[in-house]
C-alpha positions in Angstrom: 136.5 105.8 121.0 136.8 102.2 122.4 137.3 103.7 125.6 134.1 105.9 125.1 132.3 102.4 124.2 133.5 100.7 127.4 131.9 103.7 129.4 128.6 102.9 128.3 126.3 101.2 130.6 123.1 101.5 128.6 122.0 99.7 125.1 120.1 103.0 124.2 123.4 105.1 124.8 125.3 102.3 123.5 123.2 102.7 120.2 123.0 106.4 119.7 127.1 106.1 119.7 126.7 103.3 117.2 124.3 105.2 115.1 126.6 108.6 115.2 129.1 106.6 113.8 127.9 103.7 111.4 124.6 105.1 110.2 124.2 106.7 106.7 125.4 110.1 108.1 127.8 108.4 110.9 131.3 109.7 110.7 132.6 106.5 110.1 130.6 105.6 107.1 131.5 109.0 106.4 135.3 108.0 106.3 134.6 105.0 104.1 132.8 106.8 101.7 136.1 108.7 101.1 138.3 105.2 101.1 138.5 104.9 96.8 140.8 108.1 97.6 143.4 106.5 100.0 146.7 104.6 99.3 146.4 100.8 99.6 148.1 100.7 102.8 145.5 103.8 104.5 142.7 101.5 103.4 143.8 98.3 105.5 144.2 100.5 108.4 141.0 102.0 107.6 139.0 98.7 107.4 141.3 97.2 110.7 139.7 100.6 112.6 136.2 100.0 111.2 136.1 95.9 112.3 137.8 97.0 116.0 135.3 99.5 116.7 132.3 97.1 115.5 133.7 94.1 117.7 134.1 96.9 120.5 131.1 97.7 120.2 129.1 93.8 120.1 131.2 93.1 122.7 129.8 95.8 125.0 126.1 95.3 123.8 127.3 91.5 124.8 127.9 92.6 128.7 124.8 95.3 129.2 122.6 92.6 127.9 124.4 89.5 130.2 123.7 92.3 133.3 120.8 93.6 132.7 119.7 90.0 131.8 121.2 88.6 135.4 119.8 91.6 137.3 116.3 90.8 136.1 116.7 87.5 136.7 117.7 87.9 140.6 114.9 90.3 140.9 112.0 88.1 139.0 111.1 85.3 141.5 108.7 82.5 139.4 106.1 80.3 141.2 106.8 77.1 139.1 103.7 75.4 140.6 101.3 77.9 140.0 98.6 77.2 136.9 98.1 79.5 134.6 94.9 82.1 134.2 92.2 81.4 131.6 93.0 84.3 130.3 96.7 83.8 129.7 96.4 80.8 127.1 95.5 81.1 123.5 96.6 84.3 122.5 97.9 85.1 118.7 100.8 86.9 118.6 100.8 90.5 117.1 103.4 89.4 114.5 101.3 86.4 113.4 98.0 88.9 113.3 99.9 91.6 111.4 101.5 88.6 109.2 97.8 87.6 108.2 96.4 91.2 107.9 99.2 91.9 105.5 98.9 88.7 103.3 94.7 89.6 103.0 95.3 92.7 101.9 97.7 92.2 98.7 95.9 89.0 98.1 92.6 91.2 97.3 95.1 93.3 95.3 95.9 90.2 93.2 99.2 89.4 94.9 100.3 85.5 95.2 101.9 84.5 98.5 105.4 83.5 98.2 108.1 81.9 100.3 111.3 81.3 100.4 114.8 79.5 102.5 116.3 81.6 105.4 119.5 80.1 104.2 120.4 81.9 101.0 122.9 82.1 98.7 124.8 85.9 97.8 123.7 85.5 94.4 120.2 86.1 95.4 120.9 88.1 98.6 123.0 90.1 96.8 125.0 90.3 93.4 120.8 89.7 91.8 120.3 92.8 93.1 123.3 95.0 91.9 124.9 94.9 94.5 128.6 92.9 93.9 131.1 91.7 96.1 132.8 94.9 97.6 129.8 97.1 97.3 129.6 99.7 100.0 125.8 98.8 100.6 126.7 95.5 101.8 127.5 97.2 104.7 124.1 98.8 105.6 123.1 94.9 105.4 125.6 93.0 107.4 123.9 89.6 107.9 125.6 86.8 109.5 127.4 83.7 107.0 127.4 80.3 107.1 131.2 79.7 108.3 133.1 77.4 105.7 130.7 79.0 102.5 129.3 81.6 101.1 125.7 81.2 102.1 124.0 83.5 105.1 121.2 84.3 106.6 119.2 86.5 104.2 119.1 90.4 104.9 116.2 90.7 103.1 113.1 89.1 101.7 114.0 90.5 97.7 115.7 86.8 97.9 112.5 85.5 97.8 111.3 88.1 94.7 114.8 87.0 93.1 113.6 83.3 93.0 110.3 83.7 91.9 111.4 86.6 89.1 113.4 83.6 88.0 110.7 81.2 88.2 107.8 83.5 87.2 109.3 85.5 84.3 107.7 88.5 82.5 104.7 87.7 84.1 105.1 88.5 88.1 103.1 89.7 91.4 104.3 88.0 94.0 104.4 89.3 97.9 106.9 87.4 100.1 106.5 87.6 103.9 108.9 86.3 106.1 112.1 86.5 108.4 115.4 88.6 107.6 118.6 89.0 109.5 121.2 91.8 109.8 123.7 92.8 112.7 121.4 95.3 115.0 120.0 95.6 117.5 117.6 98.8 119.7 114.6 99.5 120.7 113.5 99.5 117.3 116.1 97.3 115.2 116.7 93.9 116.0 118.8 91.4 114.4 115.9 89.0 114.3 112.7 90.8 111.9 110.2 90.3 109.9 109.4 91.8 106.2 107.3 91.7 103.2 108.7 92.4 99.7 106.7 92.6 97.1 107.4 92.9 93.2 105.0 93.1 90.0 106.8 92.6 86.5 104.5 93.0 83.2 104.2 95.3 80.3 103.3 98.9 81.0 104.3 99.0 84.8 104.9 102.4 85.8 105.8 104.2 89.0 102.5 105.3 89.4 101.4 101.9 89.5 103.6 101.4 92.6 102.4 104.8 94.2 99.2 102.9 93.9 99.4 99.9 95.4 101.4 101.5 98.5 98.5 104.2 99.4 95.7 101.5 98.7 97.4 98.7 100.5 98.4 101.3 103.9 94.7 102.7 104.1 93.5 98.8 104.0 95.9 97.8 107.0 95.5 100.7 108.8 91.9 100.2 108.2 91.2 104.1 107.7 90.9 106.1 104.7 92.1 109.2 106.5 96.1 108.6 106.5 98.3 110.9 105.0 101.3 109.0 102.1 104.5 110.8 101.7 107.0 109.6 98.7 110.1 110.8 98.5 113.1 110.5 96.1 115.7 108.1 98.1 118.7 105.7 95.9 118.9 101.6 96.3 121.4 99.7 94.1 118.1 97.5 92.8 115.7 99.9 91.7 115.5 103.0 89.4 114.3 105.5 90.3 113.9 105.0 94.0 111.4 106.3 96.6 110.5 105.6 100.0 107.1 106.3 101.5 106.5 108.0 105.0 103.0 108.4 106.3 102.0 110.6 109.1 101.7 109.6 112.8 101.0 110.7 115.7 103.5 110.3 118.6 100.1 110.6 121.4 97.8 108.1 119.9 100.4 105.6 118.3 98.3 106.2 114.7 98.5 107.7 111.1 96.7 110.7 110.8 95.6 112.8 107.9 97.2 116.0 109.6 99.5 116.8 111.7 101.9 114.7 113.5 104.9 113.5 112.4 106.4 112.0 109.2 107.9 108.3 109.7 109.4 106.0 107.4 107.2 102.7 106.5 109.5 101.3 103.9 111.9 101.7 100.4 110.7 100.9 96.6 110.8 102.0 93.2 111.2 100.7 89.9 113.4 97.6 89.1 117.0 98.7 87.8 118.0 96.9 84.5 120.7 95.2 86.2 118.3 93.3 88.2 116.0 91.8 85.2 118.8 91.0 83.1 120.6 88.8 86.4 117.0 87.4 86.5 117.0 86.4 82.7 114.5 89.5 81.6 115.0 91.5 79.1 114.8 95.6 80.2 113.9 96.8 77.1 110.7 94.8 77.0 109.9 94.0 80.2 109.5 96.5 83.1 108.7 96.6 87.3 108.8 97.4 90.3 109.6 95.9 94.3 108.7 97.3 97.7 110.2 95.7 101.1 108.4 97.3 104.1 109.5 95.8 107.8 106.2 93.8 109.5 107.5 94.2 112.7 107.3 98.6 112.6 104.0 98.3 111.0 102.7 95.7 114.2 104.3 98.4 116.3 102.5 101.3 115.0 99.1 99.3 114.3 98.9 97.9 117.8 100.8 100.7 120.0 103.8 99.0 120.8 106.9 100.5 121.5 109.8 98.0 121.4 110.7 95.8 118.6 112.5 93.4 121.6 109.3 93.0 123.4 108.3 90.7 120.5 110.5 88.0 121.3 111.6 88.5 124.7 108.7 84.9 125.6 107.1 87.7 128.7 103.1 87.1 128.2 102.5 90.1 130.8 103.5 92.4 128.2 100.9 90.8 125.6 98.1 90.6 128.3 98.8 94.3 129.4 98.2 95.0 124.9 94.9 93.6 125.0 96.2 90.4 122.7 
């Protein structure tokens, strides 16, 4: 396959490969899945073939990007001395307007703003949420650590719901906006993102409660009452049961519809699992709750018609201006 890899002169070809065979269903995570059957020694060799192909693989995202990067920059000639339209200053960034629409909305549902370090610890990154040193789900988050220690950059904002579980106690409704980290990178991945967990804790929280808040808090972003809420059964090692919530949307307009269209995934929830209150000092038998963690940067995409996650972050105004921001 490495050869395959080296063939590749596009990131979108170079991520479909990726995604055929590290994604839930890729044959690779396939073959790990199978890895508690295999002798010690087929194991090493196993993981050794897993870590070649990924370094194969950054290492030819590496080059497309360093020439596509140098053929734009031959092509893309910059008048230094030349000011600036009127129009060109004093824009707000779709991130920073999604960020805001997002906070206004769970804090009319009753939600406190929370916030949390970038530089986390694996106790709350990880073994908080059930999911222990060795656990194959570590893999579907591969962040990048502090060399010399066990701190990273945090995969996920549930860090943030981890401290304030801890802080808050029985009593919790916090939502946590803010940056994550994990090794990826497309058209609609990128290693650099932006999320919102949220999590309520109290006496009588159900699922339905959850169910709630999602369809109420998607029609107040989306600004319509006419948008279509899937849920669907789906497993993370922190909550149980688990669902994940699609809405409907239409590939044309770039919005959720009531009919029609397709289904696309907004996000993962479900109720907390046991595991999770007890590492946070609650006590499951009386206490009970539930988290969301929906990406920002997807819901900017689909609320503004954008179609590439890069374009946040890639400092070119012309594609902002050409938006309408």
């Amino acid at each position: 396959m490495q050869d395959e890899i080296k063939k590749i002169n596009d990131l979108e070809s170079l991520q479909k490969l990726y995604s055929e065979t590290f994604s839930k269903n890729g044959t690779m995570t396939a073959r790990l899945k199978k890895m508690k059957d295999l002798s010690e020694s087929d194991r090493a060799s196993l993981n050794k073939e897993k870590e070649e192909l990924q370094d194969a693989f950054r290492l030819r995202k590496e080059e497309i990007e360093n020439e596509t990067m140098l053929a734009e920059l031959r092509g893309d000639k910059i008048d230094a001395t030349r000011s600036p339209a009127p129009e060109q200053t004093g824009k707000i960034h779709p991130l920073t307007m999604i960020w805001k629409d997002v906070a206004r909305v769970f804090q009319s549902m009753g939600y406190e703003l929370a916030s949390g370090p970038d530089i986390e610890d694996d106790f709350h990154n990880f073994v908080a949420l059930n999911v222990p040193r060795y656990h194959p789900a570590r893999d579907m988050q591969d962040t990048f650590y502090v060399e010399g220690s066990d701190n990273l950059l945090r995969g996920h904002c549930t860090a943030v719901s981890v401290r304030e579980m801890v802080r808050r106690g029985a009593e919790t409704k916090v939502i946590a906006p803010g940056a994550a980290y994990r090794r990826d990178l497309d058209a609609t991945h990128s290693p650099y993102f932006h999320q919102y967990d949220g999590v309520v804790i109290g006496s009588g929280i159900t699922l339905s409660n959850l169910v709630s808040d999602i369809r109420t808090y998607l029609g107040l972003v989306f600004e319509t009452g006419d948008i279509a809420v899937r849920i669907r059964p789906s497993y993370f090692p922190f909550t149980e049961p688990s669902i994940e919530f699609d809405i409907r949307w239409d590939k044309k307009t770039g919005r959720p519809v009531k009919e029609g269209g397709d289904w696309l995934e907004m996000g993962g929830a479900g109720m907390l699992h046991p595991n999770v209150l007890r590492a946070c000092g609650l006590d499951p038998d009386k206490t009970q709750g539930f988290a969301f963690g929906p990406g920002l940067d997807r819901l900017a995409m689909l609320k503004y018609g954008l179609n590439d996650i890069r374009k946040f972050f890639d400092g070119d105004i012309r594609w902002l201006l050409d938006k309408g921001f």
